[in-house]
N, C-alpha and C positions, 0 to 999 in steps of 0.2 A: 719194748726196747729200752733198753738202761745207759746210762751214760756216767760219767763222774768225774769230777774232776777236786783239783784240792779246794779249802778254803781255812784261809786263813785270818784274814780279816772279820771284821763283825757283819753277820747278813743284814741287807733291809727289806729282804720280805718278810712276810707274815709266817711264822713257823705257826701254823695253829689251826688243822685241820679241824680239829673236834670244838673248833671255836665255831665254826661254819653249821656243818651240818648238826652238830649232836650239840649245839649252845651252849653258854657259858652256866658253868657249874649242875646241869642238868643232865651230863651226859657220864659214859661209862665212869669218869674221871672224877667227878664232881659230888656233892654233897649231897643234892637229894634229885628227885622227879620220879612222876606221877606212873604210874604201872602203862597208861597210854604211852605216855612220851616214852618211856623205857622201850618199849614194842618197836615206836617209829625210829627212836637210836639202832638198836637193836639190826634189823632190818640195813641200813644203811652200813654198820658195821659189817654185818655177814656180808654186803656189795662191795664193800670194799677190801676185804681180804679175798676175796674172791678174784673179783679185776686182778688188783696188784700181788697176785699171790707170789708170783714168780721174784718181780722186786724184794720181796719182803724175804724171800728163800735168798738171796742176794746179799744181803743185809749178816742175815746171820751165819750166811758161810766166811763172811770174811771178817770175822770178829776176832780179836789177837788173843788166842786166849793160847797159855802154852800147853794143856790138857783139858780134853772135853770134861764138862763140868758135869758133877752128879746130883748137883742140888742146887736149881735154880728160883727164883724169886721176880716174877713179871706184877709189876706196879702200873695200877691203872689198865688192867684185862682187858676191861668191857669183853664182847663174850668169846675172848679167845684166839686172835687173831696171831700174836705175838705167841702166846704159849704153845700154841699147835705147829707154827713153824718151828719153835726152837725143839717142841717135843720131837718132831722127822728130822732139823737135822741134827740132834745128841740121843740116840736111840737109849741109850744108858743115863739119861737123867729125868729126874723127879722135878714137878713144877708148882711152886704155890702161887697162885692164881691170887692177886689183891684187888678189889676194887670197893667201891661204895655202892656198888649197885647191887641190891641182892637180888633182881631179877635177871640180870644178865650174868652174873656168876650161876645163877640155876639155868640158864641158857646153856651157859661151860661145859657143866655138870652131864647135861643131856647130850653133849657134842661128846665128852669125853666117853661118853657110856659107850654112844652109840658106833664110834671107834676102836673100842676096848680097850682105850687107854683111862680109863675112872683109875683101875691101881696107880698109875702116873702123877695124878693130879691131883693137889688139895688146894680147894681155896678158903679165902678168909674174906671177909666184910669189914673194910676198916678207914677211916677218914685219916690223910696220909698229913692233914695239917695240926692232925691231934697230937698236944703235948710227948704221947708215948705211944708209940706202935706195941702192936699184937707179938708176940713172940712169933719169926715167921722163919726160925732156925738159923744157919749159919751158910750159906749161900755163894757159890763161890763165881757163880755172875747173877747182877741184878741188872734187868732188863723194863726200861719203861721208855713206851712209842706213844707221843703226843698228847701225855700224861700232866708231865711235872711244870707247864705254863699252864695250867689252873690253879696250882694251887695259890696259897695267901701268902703261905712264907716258905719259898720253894731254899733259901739258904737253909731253915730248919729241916728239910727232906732231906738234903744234898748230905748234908752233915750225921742223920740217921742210917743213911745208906753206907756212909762210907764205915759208921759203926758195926753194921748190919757184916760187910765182907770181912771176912779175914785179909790177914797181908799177901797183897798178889793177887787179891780178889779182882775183877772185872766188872767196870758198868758200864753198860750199854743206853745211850740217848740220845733218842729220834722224835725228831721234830721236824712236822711239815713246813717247807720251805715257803708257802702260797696254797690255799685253798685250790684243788685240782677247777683245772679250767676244759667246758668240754665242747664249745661252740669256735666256730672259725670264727673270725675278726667279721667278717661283713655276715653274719647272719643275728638276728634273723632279718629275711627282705624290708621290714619296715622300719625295724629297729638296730640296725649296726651300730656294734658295739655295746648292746645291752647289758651279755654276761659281766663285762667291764665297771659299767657301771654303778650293778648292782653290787659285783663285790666291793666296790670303791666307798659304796655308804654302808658297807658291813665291817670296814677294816677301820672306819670313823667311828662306829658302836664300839668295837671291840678295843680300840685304844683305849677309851675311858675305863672300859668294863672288865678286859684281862687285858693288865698291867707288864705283866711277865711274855705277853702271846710276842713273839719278836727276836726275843733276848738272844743275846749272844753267851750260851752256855759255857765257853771256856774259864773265862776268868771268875765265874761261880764255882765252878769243881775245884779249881787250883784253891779258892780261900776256903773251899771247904775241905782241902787237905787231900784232895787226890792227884795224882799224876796226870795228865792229859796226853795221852800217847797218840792219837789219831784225831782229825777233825775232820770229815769229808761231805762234801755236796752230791746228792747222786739226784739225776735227771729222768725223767721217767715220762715215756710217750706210750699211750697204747691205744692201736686202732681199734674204732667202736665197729669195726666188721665183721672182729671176732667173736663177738656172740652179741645176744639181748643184753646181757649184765650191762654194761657201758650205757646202755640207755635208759635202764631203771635206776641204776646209780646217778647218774646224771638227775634224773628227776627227783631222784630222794633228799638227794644233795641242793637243790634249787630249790625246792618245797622248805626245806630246815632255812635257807636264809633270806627267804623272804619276810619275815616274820619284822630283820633288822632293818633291812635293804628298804623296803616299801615307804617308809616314811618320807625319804631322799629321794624316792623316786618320781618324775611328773606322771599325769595321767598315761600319753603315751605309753611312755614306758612299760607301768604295770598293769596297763594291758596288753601288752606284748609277753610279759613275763606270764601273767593268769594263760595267757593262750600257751605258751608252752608248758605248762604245767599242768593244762586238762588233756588229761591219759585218752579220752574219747573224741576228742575234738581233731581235726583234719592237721592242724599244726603242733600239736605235742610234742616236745623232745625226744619221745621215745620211737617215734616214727619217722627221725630224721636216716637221713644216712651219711654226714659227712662227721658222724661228731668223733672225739678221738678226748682223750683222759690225757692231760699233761700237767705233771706237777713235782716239785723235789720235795725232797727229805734230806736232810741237814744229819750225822751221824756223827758223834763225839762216843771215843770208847776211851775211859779212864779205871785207872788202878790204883788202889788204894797201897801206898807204900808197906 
């Protein structure tokens, strides 16, 4: 279930899903990580386009564009989430696929093959805080979801892009409003309020560490010379009844931040957290059944005059 409403004001949650599970600067978005980490990003990604497919078809149906575009530009891929909805809904446009990961753009690769959409798709490998992008053509929407808070100088990106479009060009940016949440408030029985917790000493890490995860996008585009024609908050509930996915995502997602979480945490705690995270153990996440995925995404669509 989807919901939405305006926003105009500055948000104070966390816009920074890939700050969570897929860590800072190691994930689809980011500068570098190891062919393992790529696999467990990876992985998480594919759970999460999966779950939220429907949202993310949502997303891009209602984007202002005054003609469907023939040549799109998706920034910060990872392996395809964004590109593959925009490819179903613009059946007539072409998509270059950017990311820094060159394992996860051959993850793309193989999705798009095995689709038959490879004619559709070309990607590129390219670090989007580099002085000068790739030639990546002339694009008449550029499309980046939970991408442009990693970078270092995201005014430098904002300002490329609006290069990037032609006049009347469209860009599309989506950012997680809050790390998806998938436990009720009082579980688990020993430990209420753990999931809380633990994101509560990963939103402390990631303040220091992605500076940008938060930001209120609007008054960035307009200094970078775009239009801001839309700003909206969409809400996003979906019951873990509906299949296994919600409960491997769930655990893939809890596995990625613990890593920050644990430090903050007392004994208790991350022993409660270790117990739901052993996939064979009697209390695993995966074997709950009340859990449910809730989480927003913040969407700014701007036009380059």
């Amino acid at each position: 279930m989807t919901s939405e409403h305006g926003h105009a004001a500055h948000h104070d949650g966390p816009h920074a899903h890939h700050d969570g599970p897929h860590g800072r600067h190691d994930g689809p978005h980011g500068r570098h990580g190891g062919s393992h980490d790529d696999a467990g990003q990876a992985e998480l990604l594919d759970l999460d386009a999966e779950v939220l497919a429907t949202h993310l078809a949502d997303i891009t149906a209602r984007l202002p564009l005054t003609a469907p575009p023939r040549r799109i530009v998706d920034l910060g891929s990872g392996t395809g989430a964004g590109t593959f909805a925009l490819l179903d809904r613009f059946p007539d446009a072409h998509v270059t696929a950017v990311d820094s990961s060159a394992g996860h753009l051959a993850l793309l690769r193989e999705k798009a093959r095995a689709r038959g959409l490879d004619g559709r798709v070309h990607t590129v490998q390219a670090d989007l805080d580099a002085d000068a992008w790739p030639d990546l053509g002339r694009p008449e929407l550029v499309w980046a979801s939970a991408s442009m808070h990693h970078l270092a100088r995201p005014g430098h990106a904002l300002r490329a892009v609006r290069e990037l479009l032609p006049p009347g060009g469209v860009f599309a940016l989506v950012e997680l409003a809050g790390f998806p949440r998938f436990l009720p408030s009082h579980a688990p029985a020993d430990r209420p309020g753990l999931e809380e917790r633990a994101h509560a000493a990963t939103d402390r890490f990631h303040a220091e560490h992605v500076p940008h995860r938060g930001a209120d996008w609007g008054p960035m585009l307009t200094a970078a010379g775009f239009d801001v024609e839309d700003e909206r908050t969409v809400t996003v509930t979906v019951d873990g009844t509906a299949g296994d996915a919600v409960g491997r995502y769930a655990l893939r997602s809890l596995e990625r931040i613990r890593g920050a979480a644990a430090p903050a945490l007392d004994a208790a705690d991350l022993a409660a957290l270790e117990a739901l995270l052993d996939e064979s153990g009697p209390h695993s996440i995966t074997r709950r059944d009340d859990l449910a995925v809730r989480t927003e995404r913040t969407v700014w669509t701007a036009r380059r005059p």
